[in-house]
N, C-alpha and C positions, 0 to 999 in steps of 0.2 A: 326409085328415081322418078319413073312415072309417075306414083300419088305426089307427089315434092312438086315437079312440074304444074300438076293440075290445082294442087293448092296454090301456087304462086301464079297460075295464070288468073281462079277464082280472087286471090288476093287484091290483085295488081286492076283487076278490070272494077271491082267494089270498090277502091280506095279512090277511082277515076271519075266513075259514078258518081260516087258520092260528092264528089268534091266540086265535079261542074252543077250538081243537082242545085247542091248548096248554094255554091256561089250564082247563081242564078234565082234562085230561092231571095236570098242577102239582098242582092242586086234588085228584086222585083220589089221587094220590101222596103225597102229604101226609098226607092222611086213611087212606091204608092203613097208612103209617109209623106215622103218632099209634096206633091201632088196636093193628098188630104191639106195641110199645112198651107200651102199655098191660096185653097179655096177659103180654109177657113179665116185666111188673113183680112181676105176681102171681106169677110162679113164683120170683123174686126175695125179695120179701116170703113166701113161704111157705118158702121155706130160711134165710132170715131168722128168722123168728119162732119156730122148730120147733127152731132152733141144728142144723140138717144137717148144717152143714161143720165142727161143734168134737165129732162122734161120731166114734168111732173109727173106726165102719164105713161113714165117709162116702160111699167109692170103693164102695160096692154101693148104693147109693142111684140106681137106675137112671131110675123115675120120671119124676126132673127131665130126665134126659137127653133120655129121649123126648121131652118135652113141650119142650125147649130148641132142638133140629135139630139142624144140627152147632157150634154154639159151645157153650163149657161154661160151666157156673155156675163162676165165679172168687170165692173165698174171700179177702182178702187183712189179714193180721194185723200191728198196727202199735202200737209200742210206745209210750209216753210223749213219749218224744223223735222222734216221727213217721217213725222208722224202722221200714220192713218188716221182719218176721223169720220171716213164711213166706207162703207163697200154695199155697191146695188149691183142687181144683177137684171138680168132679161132671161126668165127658164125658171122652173123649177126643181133645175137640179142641183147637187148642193154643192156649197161653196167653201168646204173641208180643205179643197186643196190647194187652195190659194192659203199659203205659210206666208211668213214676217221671213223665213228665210230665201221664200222667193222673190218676194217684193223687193229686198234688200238687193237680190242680185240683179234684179232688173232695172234699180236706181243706179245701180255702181256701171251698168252694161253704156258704152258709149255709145251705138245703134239708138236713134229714139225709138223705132219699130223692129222686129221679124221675132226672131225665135230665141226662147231659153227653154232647153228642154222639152218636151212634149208642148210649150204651149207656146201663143204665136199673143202677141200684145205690139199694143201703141204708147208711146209717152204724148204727154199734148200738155202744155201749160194753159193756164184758165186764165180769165182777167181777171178774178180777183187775186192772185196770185198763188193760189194751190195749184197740185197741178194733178192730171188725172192718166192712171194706166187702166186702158181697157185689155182682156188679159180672157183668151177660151183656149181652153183643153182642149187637146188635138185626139188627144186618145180616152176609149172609151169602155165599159167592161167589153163589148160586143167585140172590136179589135182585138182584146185580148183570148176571150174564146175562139174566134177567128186565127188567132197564131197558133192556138191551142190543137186547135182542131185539124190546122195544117200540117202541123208536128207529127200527129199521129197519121194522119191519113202517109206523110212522107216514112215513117219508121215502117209503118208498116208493106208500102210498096218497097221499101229496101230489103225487108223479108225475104217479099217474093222473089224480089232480081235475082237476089240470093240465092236462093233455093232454083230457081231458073239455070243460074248460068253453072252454079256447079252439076246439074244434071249437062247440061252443054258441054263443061270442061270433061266431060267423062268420053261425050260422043270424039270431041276434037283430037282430046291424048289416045284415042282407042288406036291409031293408027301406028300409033310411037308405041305404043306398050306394047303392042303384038311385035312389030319389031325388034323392038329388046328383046319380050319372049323367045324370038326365030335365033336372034343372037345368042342366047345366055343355051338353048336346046344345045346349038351349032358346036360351041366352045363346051360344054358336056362331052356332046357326042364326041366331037373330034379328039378332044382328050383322051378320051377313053380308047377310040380305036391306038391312039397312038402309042398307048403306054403299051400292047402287046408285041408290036414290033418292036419297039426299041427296047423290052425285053429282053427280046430275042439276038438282038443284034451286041449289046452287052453283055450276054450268055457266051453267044460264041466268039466274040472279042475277046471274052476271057480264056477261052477253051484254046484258042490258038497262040495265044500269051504264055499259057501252061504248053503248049506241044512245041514252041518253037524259041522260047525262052522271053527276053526284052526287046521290045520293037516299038521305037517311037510312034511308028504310024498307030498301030496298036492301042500304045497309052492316049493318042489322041485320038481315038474312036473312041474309047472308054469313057474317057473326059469328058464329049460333048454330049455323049449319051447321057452321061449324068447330069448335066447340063439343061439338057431336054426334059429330064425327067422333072427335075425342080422347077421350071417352068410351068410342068404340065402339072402339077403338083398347086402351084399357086392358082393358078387358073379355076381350076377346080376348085380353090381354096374361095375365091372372089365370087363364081360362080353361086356359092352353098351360102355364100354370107350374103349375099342380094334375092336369096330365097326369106324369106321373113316368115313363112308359114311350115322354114325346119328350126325356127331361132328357140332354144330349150334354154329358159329364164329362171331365173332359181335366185336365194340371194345367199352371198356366199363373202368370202373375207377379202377383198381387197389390201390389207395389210402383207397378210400372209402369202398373197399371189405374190406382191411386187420385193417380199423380200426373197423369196423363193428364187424366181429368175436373176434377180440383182445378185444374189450371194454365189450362180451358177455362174458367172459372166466374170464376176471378179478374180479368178484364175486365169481368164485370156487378159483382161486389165494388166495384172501383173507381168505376163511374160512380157506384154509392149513397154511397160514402165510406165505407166498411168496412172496420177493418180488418182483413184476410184474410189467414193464414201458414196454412202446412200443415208438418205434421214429418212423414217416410215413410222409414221403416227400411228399407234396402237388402236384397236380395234375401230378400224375404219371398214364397215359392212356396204357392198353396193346389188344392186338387180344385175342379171343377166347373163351371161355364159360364162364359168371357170375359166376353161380351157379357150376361148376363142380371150380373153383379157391377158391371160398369163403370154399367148400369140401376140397380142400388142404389145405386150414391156417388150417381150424379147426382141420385134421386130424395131422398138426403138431405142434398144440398149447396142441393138446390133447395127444399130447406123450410124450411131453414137461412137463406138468405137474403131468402126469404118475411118470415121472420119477424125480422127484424133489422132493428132501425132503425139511420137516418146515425148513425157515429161510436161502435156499437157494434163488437165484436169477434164473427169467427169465426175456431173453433182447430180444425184436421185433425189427425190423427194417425194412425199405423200401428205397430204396434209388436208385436214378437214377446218370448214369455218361454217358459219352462218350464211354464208352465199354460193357452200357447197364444199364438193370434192374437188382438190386440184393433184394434177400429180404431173411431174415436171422431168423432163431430162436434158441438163446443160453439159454440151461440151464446150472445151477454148480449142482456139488455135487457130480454128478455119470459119469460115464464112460462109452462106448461101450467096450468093446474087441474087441482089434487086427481082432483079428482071426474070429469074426461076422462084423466088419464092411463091407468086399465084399459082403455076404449076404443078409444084412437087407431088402434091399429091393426087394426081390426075395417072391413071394407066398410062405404061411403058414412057414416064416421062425421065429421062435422066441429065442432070444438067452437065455431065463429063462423062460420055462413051469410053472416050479414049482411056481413064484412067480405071474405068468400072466395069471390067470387061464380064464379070461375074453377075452381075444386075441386071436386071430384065426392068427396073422401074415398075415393079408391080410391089415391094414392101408396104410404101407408105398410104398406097392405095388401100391396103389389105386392112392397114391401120384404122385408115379414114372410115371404111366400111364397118369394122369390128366396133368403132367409139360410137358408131350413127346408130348401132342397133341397139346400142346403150342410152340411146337420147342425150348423146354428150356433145360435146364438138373437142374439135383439133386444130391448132395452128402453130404456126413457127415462125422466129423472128431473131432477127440480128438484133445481138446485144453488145456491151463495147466490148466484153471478149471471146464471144464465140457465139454459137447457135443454142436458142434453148429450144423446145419442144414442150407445148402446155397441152394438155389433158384436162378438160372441165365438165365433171359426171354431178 
């Protein structure tokens, strides 16, 4: 329960991180872009408006160069009929990137000036009647190693966080884990002293039973004794299955468990008038304890039938696919409520005292813990005629 906690609070706090990291990252990137763009408009607009690239002595117009890095001011002249019929530049860098399918989008773009895509241009009509787009690259390889670079330098401080806060999430749960520890000692210990007396006390319950013949009081000392005992029985039961360092893994036939218990049950089925079938796909092999799997069917063949009146239906199933093991227990008739389903499987939770006077609410608990050390899950859900139970290993 503890490691679960600390993974989800390691989870929860990385996914947080990350995600203001980024959006601030985004956010900073963005705004340096708009920025860059912005300056390089003006230099844009000032070769523009000054006609730099229709002088003769455009190529010594050094100025812009500086002020451009390594793309160059692109010139590009276009006649009536939307045909190119030169492109000058100011720079020596190369003018590869100016396409016919950028031009075209810049003729079609209503704006005569700002942005398409990385680059930042002017439209301007000429008096001879061409007309001309000045047209510089915003982005540069050096921006791109610069994103590059940023990238890892961020993967890799995410590493570290990483590695940071799960040493952190160890110091923070150590509080809670020793507690549970204190708890899970406590509910041992206590179990254990308890089972001697109530030995005792169902010994001589009995003993007096025999010396003085039937005695309701009697039969009711015996009862709760027993009572007690299965409680203290589960406990113990919950306690061993929350140990993971007694969990003895093995792999073994999941077919053969569930028909096993299923064909032991189908005798009380009958006395109620139930009717009871089970389907069990042939050699379905899973990891993990025998005997604590074969405790889960029964524990939810035995709620199952709890809960099922005469001449309703329960359906078993087993069944293996490509997206795993499923193994299912539907009964009709009755219902969970709403508002107990997130519960049920939560210790000593029962959603009817009054009519469950035998339940302590530790079964489906028992359950939950036996599927968890199987790496499986468990859940249950209203369907239009009863409750089914899935198992997914």
């Amino acid at each position: 329960m503890v490691e679960n906690l600390r993974k989800k609070f390691v989870t929860v706090t990385m996914v947080l991180l990350i995600a203001t990291i980024g959006i601030l990252f985004v956010a900073f990137y963005h705004y340096s872009s708009y920025e860059t763009a912005v300056n390089k408009y003006q230099i844009v607009k000032w070769v523009a408006d000054n006609d730099i690239l229709l002088r003769g002595d455009y190529k010594n117009r050094i100025t812009a160069l500086e002020e451009t890095g390594l793309n160059p001011v692109v010139g590009v002249i276009i006649d009536g009929n939307d045909t190119v019929t030169d492109i000058r530049k100011i720079g020596s860098g190369s003018t590869d990137d100016i396409t016919q399918r950028l031009i075209d989008r810049i003729l079609n773009n209503t704006p005569k000036s700002w942005r398409e895509a990385s680059f930042v241009y002017i439209k301007k009509e000429l008096s001879d009647g061409n007309r001309l787009i000045v047209i510089l690259n915003t982005e540069h390889r050096e921006n791109r190693i610069y994103l590059l670079g940023s990238l890892v330098i961020f993967i890799i401080g995410i590493a570290l966080l990483t590695f940071v806060t799960n040493d952190l999430s160890r110091f923070v749960t150590e509080p809670a884990r020793q507690e549970l520890e204190r708890e899970k000692r406590f509910i041992t210990d206590a179990s254990h002293e308890l089972k001697t007396p109530l030995g005792a006390i169902s010994i001589n319950a009995q003993a007096l039973e025999m010396e003085n013949g039937e005695n309701i009081h009697i039969k009711n000392i015996v009862s709760e004794t027993r009572r007690m005992n299965s409680l203290i029985e589960r406990l113990l039961t919950l306690a061993r299955l929350e140990e993971t360092s007694t969990f003895e893994s093995s792999e073994f036939s999941l077919s053969a468990a569930v028909e096993e218990i299923s064909l032991t049950y189908e005798s009380i089925a009958y006395e109620k008038h139930i009717d009871y079938k089970y389907d069990v796909q042939e050699d379905i092999n899973g990891i993990g304890n025998e005997d604590e799997f074969k405790q889960l069917v029964a524990i939810l063949l035995d709620n199952a039938l709890k809960h099922t009146a005469k001449d309703e239906r329960i359906r078993i199933r087993l069944s293996q696919d490509d997206d795993g093991i499923l193994f299912t227990v539907k009964n009709t008739g009755e219902y969970i409520s709403e508002s107990d389903l997130p519960y049920i499987f939560d210790r000593f939770y029962s959603s009817d005292r009054e009519n469950n006077k035998g339940s302590f609410g530790l079964g489906l608990s028992i359950a939950k813990a036996i599927v968890e050390r199987m790496k499986g899950t468990i859940s249950a859900e209203n369907e239009s005629d009863g409750t089914c139970f899935t198992v997914e290993l």
